[in-house]
PyMOL CGO cylinders between C-alpha atoms (Angstrom):
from pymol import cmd
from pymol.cgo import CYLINDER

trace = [
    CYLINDER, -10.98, 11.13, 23.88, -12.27, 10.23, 20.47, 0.3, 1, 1, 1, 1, 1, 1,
    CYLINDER, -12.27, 10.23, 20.47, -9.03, 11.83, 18.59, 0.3, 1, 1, 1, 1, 1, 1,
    CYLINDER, -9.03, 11.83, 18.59, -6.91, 9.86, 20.71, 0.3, 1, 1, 1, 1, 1, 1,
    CYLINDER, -6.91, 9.86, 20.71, -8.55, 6.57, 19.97, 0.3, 1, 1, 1, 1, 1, 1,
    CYLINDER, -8.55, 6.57, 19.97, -8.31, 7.90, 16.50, 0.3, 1, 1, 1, 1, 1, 1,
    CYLINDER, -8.31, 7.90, 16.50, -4.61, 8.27, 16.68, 0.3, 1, 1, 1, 1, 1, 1,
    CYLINDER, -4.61, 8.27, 16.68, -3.90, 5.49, 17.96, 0.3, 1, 1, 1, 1, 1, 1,
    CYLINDER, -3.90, 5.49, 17.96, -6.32, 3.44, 15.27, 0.3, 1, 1, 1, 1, 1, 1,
    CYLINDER, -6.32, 3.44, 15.27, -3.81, 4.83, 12.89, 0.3, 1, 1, 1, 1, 1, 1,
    CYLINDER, -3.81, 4.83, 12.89, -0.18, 4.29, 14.67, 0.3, 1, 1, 1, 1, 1, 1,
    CYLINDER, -0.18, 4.29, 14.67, -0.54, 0.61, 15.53, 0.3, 1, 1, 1, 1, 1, 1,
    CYLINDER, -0.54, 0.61, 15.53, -1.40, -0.16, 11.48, 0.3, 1, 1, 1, 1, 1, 1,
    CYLINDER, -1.40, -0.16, 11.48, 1.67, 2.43, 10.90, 0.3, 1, 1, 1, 1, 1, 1,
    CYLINDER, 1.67, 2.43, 10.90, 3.72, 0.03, 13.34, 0.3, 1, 1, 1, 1, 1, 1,
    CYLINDER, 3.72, 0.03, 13.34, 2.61, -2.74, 11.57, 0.3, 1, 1, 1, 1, 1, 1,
    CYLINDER, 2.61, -2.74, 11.57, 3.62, -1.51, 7.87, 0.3, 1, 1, 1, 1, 1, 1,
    CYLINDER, 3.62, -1.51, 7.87, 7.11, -0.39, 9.35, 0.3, 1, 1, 1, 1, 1, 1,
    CYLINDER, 7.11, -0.39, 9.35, 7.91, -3.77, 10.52, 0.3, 1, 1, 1, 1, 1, 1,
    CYLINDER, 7.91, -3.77, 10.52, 7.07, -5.00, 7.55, 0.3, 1, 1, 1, 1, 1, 1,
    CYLINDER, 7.07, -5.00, 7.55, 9.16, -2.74, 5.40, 0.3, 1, 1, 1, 1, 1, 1,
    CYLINDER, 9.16, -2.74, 5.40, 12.10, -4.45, 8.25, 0.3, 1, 1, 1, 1, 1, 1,
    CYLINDER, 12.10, -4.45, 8.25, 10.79, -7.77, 7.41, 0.3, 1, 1, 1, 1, 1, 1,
    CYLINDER, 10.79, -7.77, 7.41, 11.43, -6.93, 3.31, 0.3, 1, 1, 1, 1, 1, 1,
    CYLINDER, 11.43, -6.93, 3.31, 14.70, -5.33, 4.18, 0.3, 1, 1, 1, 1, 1, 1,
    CYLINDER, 14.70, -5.33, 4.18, 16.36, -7.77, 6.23, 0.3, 1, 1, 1, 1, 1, 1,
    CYLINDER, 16.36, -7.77, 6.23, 15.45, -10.40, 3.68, 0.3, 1, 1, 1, 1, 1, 1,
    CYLINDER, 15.45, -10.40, 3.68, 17.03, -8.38, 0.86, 0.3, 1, 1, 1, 1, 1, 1,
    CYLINDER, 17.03, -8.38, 0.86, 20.30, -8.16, 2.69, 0.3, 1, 1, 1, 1, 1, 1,
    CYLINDER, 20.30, -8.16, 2.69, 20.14, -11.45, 3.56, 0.3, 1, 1, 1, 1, 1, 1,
    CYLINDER, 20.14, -11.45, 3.56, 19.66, -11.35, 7.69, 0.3, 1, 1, 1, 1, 1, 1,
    CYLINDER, 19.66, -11.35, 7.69, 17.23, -13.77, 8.50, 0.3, 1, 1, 1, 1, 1, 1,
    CYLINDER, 17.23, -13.77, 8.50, 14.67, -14.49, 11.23, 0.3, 1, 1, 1, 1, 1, 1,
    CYLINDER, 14.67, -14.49, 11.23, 14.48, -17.82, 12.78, 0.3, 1, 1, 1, 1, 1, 1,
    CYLINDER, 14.48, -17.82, 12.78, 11.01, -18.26, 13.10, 0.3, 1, 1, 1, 1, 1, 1,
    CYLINDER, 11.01, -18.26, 13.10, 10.67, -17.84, 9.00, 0.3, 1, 1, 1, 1, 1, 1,
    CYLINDER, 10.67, -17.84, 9.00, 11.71, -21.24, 7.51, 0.3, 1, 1, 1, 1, 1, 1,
    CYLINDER, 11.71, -21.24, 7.51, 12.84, -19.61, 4.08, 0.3, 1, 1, 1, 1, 1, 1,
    CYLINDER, 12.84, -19.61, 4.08, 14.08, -15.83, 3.36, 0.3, 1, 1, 1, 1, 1, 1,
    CYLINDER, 14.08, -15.83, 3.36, 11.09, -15.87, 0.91, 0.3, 1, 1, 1, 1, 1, 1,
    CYLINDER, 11.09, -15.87, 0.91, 8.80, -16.76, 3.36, 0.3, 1, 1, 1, 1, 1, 1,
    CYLINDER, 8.80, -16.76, 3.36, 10.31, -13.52, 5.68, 0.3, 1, 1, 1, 1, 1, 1,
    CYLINDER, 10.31, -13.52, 5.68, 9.89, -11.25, 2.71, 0.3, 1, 1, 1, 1, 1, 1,
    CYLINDER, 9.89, -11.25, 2.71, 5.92, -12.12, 1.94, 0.3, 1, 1, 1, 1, 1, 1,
    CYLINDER, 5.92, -12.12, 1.94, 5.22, -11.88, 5.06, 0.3, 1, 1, 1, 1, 1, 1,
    CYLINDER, 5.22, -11.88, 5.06, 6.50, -8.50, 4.93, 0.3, 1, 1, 1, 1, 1, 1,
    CYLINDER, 6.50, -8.50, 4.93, 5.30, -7.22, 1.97, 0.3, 1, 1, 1, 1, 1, 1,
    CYLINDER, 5.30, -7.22, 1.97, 1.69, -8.69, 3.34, 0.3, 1, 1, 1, 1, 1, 1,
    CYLINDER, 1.69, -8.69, 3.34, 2.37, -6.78, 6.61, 0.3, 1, 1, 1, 1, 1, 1,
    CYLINDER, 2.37, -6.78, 6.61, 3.10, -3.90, 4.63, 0.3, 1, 1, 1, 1, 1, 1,
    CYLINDER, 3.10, -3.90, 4.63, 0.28, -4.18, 2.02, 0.3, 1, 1, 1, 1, 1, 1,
    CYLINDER, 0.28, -4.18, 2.02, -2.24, -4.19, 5.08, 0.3, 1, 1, 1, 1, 1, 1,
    CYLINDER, -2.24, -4.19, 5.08, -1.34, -1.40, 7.50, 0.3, 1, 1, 1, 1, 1, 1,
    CYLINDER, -1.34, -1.40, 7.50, -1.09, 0.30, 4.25, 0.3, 1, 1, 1, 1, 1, 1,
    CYLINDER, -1.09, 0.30, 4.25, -4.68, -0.64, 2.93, 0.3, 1, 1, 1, 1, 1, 1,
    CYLINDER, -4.68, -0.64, 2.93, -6.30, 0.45, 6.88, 0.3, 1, 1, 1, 1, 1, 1,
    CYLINDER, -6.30, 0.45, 6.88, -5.04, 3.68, 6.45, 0.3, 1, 1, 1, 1, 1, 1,
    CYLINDER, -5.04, 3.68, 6.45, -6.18, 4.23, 3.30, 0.3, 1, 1, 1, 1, 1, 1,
    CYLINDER, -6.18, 4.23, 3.30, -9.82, 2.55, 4.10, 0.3, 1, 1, 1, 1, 1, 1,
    CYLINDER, -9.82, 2.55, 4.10, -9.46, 4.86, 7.44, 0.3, 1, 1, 1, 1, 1, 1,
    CYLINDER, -9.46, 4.86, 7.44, -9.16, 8.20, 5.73, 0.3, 1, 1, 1, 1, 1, 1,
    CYLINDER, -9.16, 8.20, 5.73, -11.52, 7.16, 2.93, 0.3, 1, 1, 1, 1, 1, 1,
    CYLINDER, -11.52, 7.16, 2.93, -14.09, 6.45, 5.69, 0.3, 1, 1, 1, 1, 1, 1,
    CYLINDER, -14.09, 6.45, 5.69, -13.43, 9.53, 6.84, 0.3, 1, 1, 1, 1, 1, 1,
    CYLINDER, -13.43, 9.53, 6.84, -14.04, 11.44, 4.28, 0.3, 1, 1, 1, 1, 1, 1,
    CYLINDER, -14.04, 11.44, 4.28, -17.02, 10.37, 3.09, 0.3, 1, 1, 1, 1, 1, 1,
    CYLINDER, -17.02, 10.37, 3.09, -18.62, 10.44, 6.35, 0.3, 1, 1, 1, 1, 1, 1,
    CYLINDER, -18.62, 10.44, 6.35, -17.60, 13.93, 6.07, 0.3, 1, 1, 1, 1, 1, 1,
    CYLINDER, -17.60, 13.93, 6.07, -18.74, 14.48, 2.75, 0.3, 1, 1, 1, 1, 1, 1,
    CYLINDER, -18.74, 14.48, 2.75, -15.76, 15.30, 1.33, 0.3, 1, 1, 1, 1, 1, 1,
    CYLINDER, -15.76, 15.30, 1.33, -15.93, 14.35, -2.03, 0.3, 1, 1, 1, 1, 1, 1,
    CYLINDER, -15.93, 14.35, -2.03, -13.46, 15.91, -4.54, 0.3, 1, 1, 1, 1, 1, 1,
    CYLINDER, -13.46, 15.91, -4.54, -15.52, 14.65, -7.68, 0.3, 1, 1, 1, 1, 1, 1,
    CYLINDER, -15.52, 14.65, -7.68, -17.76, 16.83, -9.13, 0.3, 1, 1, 1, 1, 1, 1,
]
cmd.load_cgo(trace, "trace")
């Protein structure tokens, strides 16, 4: 039960970075969503959507691992 709690703590962040990465695209190639006022706005907002599914997964496995004592230092 825990993994799949687990799994799904990381797909929804995952979700969330991949629709930003759409978000970045579509303003590159010039489609835009009405509910962005500017194609600038659309492509923050992805990069910011991007930046933080990114930064939970990272803080996720870095949790992780140290609760596991995992370190790689020495």
């Amino acid at each position: 039960m825990m993994r799949m709690i687990a799994v799904l703590m990381l797909l929804i962040p995952g979700f969330i970075s991949a629709f930003g990465i759409k978000l970045m695209r579509d303003a590159l190639f010039n489609d835009f969503y009405a509910i962005f006022f500017h194609i600038s706005v659309q492509f923050i907002a992805g990069f910011l959507l991007f930046l933080g599914g990114i930064a939970f997964i990272g803080g996720f496995i870095v949790y992780r691992d140290r609760k596991k004592h995992k370190n790689k230092r020495k």
